[in-house]
C-alpha positions as CSV (number, residue, x, y, z in Angstrom):
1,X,3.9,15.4,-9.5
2,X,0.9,14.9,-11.7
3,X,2.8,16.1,-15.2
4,X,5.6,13.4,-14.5
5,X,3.2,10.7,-13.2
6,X,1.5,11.4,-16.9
7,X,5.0,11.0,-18.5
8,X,6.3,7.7,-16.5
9,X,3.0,6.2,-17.0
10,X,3.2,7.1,-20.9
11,X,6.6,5.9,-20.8
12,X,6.0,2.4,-19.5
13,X,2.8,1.6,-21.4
14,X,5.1,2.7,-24.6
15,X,7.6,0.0,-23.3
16,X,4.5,-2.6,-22.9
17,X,3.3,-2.3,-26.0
18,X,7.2,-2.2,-27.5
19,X,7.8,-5.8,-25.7
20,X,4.7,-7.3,-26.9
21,X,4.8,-6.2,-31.0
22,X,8.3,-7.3,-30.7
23,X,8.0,-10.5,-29.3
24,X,4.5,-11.9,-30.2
25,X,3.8,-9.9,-33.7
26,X,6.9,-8.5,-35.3
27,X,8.0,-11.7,-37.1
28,X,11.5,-10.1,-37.4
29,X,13.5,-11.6,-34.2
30,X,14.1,-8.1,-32.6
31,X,15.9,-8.3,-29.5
32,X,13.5,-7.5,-26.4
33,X,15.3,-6.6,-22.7
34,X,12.1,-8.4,-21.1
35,X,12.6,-11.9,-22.9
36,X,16.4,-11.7,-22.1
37,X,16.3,-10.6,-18.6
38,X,13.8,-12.4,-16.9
39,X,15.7,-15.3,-19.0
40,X,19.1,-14.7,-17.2
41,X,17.0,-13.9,-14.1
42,X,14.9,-17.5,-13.6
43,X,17.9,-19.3,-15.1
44,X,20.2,-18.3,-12.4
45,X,17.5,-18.6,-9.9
46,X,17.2,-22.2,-10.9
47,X,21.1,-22.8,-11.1
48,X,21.3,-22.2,-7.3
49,X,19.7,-25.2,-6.5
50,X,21.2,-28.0,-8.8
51,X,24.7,-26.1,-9.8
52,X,26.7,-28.7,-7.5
53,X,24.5,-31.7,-8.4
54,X,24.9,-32.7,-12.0
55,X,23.8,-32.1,-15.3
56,X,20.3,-34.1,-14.8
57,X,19.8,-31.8,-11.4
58,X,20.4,-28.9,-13.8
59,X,18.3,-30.6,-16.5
60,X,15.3,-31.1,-14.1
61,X,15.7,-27.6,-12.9
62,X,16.1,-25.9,-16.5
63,X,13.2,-27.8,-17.4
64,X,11.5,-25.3,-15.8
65,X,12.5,-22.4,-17.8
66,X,10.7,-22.1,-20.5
67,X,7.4,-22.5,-18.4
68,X,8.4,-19.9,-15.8
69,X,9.4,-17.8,-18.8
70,X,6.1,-17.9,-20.9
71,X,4.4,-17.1,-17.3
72,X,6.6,-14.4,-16.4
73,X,6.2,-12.4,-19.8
74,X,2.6,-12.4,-19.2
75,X,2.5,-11.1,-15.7
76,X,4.9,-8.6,-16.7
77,X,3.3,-7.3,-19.1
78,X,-0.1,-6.9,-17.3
79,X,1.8,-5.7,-14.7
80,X,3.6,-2.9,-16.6
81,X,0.0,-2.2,-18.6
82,X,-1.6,-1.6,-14.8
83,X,1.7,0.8,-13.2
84,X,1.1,2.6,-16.9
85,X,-2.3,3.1,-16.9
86,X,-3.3,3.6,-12.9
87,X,-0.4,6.5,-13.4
88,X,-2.2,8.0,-17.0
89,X,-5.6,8.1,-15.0
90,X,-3.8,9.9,-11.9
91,X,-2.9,12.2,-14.0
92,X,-5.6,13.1,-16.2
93,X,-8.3,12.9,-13.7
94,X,-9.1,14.2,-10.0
95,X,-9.0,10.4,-8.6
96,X,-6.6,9.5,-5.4
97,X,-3.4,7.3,-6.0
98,X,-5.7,4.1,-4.5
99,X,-8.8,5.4,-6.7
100,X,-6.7,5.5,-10.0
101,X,-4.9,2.2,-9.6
102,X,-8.0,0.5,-8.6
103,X,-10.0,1.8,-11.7
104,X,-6.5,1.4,-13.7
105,X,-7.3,-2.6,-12.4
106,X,-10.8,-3.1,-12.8
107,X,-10.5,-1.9,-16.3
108,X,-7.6,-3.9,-17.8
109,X,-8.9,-7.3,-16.4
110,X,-12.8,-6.4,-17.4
111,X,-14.1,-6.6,-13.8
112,X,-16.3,-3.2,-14.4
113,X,-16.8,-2.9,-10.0
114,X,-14.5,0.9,-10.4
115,X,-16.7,2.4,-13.2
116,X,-18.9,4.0,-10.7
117,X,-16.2,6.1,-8.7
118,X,-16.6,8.8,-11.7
119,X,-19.9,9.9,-13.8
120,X,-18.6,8.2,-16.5
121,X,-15.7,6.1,-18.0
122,X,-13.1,8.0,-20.6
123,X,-11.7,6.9,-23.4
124,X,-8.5,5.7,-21.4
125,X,-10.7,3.0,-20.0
126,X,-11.8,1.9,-22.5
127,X,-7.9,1.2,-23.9
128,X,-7.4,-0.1,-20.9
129,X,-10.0,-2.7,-20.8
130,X,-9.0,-4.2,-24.5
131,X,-5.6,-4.2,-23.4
132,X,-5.9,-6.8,-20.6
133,X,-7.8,-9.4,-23.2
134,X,-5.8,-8.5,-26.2
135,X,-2.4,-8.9,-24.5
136,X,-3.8,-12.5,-22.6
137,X,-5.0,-13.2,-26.6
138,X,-2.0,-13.0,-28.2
139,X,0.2,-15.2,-25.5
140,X,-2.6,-17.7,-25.6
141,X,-2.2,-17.4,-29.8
142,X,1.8,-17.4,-29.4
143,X,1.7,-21.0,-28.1
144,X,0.8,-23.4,-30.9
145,X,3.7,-21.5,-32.9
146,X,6.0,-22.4,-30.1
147,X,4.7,-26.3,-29.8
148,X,4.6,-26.8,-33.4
149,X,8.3,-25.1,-34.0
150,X,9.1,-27.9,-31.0
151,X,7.3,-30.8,-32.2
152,X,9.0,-30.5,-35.8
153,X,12.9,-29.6,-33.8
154,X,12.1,-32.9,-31.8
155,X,10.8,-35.2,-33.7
156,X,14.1,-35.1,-36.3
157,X,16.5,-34.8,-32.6
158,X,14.7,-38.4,-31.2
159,X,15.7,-39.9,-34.8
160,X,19.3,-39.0,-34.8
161,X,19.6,-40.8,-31.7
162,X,19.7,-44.1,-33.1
163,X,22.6,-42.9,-35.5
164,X,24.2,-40.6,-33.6
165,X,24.4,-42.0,-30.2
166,X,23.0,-39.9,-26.9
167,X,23.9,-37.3,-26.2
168,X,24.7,-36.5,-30.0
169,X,28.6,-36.5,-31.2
170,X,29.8,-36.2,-35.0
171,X,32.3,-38.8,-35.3
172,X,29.9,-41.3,-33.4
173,X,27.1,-40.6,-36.6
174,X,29.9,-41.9,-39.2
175,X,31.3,-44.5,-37.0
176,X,27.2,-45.8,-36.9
177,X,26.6,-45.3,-40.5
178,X,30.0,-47.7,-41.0
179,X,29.4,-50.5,-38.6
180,X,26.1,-51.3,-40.3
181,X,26.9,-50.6,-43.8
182,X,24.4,-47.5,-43.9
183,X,26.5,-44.9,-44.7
184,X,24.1,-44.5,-48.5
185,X,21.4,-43.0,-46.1
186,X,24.0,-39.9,-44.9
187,X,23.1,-37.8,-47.9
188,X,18.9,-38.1,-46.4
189,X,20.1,-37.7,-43.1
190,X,22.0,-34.2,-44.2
191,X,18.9,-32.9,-46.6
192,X,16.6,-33.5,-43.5
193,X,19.1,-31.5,-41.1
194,X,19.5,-28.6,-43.8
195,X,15.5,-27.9,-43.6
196,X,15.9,-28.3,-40.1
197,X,18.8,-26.0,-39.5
198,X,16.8,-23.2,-41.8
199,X,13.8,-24.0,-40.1
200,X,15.3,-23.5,-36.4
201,X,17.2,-20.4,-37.7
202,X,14.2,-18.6,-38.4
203,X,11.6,-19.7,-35.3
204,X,14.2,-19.2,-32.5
205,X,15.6,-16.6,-34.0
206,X,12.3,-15.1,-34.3
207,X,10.4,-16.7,-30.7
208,X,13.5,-16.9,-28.6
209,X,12.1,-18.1,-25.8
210,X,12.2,-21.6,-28.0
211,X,16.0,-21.7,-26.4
212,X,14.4,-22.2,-23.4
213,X,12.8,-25.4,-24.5
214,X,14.7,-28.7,-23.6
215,X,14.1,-32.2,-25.1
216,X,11.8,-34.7,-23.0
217,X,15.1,-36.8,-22.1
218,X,18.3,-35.1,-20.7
219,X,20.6,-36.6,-22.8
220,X,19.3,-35.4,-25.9
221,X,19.5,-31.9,-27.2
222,X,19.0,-30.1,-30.8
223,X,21.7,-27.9,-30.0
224,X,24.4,-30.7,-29.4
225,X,22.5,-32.6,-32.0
226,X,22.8,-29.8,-35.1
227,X,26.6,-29.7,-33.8
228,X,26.9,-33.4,-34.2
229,X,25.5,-33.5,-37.7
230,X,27.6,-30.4,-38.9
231,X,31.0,-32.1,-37.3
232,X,30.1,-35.2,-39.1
233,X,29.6,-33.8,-42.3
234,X,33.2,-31.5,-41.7
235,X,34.7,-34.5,-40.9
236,X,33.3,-36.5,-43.9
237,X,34.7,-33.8,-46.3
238,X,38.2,-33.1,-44.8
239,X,38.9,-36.7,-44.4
240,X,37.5,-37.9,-47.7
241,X,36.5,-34.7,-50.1
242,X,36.3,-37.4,-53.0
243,X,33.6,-39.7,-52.0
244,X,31.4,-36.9,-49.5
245,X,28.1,-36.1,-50.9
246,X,27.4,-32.8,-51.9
247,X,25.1,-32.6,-49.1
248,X,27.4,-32.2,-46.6
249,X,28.5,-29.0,-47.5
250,X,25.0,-27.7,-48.1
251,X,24.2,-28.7,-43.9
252,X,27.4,-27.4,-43.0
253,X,26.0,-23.8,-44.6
254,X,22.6,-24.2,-43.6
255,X,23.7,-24.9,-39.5
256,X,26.4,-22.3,-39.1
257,X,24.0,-19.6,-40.8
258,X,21.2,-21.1,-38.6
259,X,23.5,-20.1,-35.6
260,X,24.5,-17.3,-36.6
261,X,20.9,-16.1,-36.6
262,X,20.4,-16.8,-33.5
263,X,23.3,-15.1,-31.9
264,X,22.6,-12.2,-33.7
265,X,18.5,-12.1,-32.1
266,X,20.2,-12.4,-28.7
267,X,23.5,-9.7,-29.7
268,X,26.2,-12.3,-29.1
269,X,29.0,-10.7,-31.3
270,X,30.7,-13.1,-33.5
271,X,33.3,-12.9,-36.7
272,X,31.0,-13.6,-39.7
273,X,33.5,-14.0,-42.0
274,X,36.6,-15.8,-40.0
275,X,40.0,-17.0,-41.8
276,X,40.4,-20.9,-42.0
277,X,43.2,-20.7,-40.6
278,X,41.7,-19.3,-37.6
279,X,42.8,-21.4,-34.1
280,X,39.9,-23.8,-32.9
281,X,39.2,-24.4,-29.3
282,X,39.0,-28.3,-30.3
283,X,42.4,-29.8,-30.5
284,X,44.5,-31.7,-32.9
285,X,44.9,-34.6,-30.4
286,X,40.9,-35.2,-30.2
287,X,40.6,-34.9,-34.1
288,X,43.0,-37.4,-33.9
289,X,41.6,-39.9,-31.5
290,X,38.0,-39.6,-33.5
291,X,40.0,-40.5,-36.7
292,X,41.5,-43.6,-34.9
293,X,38.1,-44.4,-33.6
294,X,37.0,-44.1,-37.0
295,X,39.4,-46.1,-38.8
296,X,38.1,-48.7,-36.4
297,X,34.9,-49.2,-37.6
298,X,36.0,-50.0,-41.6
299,X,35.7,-45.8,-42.6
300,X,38.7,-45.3,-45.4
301,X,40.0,-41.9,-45.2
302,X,41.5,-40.4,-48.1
303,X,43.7,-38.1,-46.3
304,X,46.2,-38.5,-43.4
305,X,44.8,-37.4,-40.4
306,X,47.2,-34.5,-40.4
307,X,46.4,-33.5,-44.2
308,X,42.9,-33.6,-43.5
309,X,43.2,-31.6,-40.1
310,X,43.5,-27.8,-41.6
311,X,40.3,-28.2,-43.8
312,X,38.1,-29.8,-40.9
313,X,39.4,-26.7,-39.1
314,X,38.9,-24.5,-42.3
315,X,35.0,-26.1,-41.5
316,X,34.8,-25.9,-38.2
317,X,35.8,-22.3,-37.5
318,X,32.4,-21.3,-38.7
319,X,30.4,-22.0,-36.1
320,X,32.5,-23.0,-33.0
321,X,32.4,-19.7,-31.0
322,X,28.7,-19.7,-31.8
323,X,28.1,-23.1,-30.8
324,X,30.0,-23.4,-27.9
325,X,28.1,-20.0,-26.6
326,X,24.8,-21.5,-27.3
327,X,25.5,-24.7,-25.4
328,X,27.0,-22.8,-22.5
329,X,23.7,-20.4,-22.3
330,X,21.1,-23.4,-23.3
331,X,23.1,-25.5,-20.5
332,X,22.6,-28.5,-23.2
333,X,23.5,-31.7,-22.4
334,X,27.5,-31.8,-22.2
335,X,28.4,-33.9,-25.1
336,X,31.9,-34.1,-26.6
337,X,33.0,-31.3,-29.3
338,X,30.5,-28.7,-27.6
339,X,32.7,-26.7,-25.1
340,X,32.5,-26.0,-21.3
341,X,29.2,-25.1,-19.8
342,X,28.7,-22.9,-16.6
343,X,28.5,-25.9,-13.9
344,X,31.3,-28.5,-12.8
345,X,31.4,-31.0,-15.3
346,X,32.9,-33.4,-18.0
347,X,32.2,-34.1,-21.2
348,X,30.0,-37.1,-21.9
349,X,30.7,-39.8,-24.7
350,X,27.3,-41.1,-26.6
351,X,26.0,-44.3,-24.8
352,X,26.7,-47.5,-27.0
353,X,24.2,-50.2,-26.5
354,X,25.6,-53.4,-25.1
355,X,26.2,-56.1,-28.0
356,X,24.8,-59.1,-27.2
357,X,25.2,-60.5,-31.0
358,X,27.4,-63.8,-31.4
359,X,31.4,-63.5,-31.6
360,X,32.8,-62.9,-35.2
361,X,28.9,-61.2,-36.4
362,X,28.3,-57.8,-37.3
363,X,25.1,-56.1,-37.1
């Protein structure tokens, strides 16, 4: 009993230490079973409530998440570091079960009232007490990474809105850009979502609990938004490859391998390297009806719509399946183009403000 109370308490403080390096030091995006579990856990807890309300009951609930999560890491962790410990001094002392989780306690959170139950303290308390501090340490550390990785992913998300409608959809940016004659500033627009794709690819790929994060307004998402931008640019080069700018192509690269980095931190399996002639889950009929939409607003296509439909979905096929996944797992906001999402819903077109300009005038 005391040789395998030596080995599970061994065991789990190996696993402690394994979740913490990974997830707060290792700046590699390893995957770690504590971040993903308790993840699925409190999400499906908070589903149960708002599943048959609506996406803002499930947006006010997933809220939440994140939170609960950075919360819930912690506690585990000290948790796990007490089981480990109270079972290491069990073993390697005479102490009782009660004596040896008590001291196991008083050590890792500093409170020094067990020290006296033995003539004097090992080195194992001594570990014990700079674990408690150094775990609490690097959490408290951990969270101006995560804030300022959120502040930059939000403050580009709240500046699309204006262009790309809310919640976020592709064809809706270029339809903007045309009504008001500003489609010069798309090129910008794409150069600012490149750095941003690379720059979410690397911190949530790295601190996933960032996935967890949602924007302050339900509507708004920087998952449907980095879709929106790359569907826009796809668009923009399968319907006119002349006139695009360069840039589109350079933010179609930098999102899909942005995603792809991400699934591969949380082992979602995808095809890295997919034919373009690979099916799509979006159809030919809503490609269609955004072209029409399109046409509408004074865009000039250089292709047919059914020309330029095998090289949008030449584009598209790279990050669908990733996309869609994220959005189903994120439970973003459920905006057209980003698939189906684990509670009843439909999909919902970008809010258009109401024009209250005089008959005949554009904006």
């Amino acid at each position: 009993m005391i040789w395998l109370s030596g080995v599970a308490g061994g065991l789990v403080l190996t696993l402690v230490l394994g979740s913490v390096l990974r997830i707060l030091v290792v700046p590699r995006g390893l995957y770690s079973v504590v971040v993903y579990r308790l993840w699925w856990t409190l999400r499906s807890l908070l589903h149960l409530g708002a599943r048959r309300r609506g996406y803002e009951a499930i947006d006010r609930a997933q809220a939440w998440l994140a939170p609960l999560m950075l919360v819930g890491m912690l506690a585990i962790w000290l948790g796990g570091a007490f089981v480990g410990y109270g079972l290491l001094l069990y073993a390697l002392s005479p102490l009782s079960w009660g004596t040896a989780f008590r001291e196991a306690g008083s050590s890792l959170f500093t409170l020094g009232f067990a020290s006296g139950a033995r003539l004097r303290l090992s080195v194992l308390d001594f570990v014990a007490a700079v674990t408690g501090p150094v775990v609490i340490a690097l959490q408290i550390a951990y969270l101006p990474t995560l804030y300022a990785a959120y502040n930059r992913r939000e403050l580009e998300v709240t500046l699309l809105q204006s262009r790309a409608g809310e919640p976020a959809w592709g064809p809706e940016l270029l339809a903007r850009q045309w009504l008001v004659d500003t489609e010069t500033a798309l090129p910008e627009l794409y150069r600012a979502w490149e750095r941003l794709a690379a720059d979410m690819g690397e911190s949530h790929a790295t601190y996933p609990v960032l996935l967890a994060f949602r924007s302050p307004r339900p509507y708004r998402s920087w998952l449907v938004g980095l879709v929106a931008v790359m569907d826009a640019a796809a668009v923009q080069l399968a319907l006119t490859p002349g006139s695009a700018p360069p840039e589109a192509r350079l933010v179609l690269r930098a999102g899909f391998t942005a995603l792809r980095d991400i699934a591969r931190s949380i082992r979602f399996p995808f095809d890295p390297d997919p034919p373009p002639d690979t099916p799509i889950r979006l159809t030919y009929g809503e490609f269609e009806a955004a072209v029409s939409m399109l046409e509408s607003t004074g865009f000039r296509a250089e292709r047919g719509t059914e020309e330029a439909w095998p090289h949008f979905q030449g584009w598209r096929v790279n990050y669908e399946t990733v996309a869609y996944e994220l959005c189903r797992r994120c439970d973003a906001v459920p905006a057209l183009w980003t698939g189906p999402r684990d509670f009843p819903t439909t999909p919902v077109p970008p809010r258009r403000p109401v024009d209250r300009r005089p008959e005949g005038k554009r904006p």
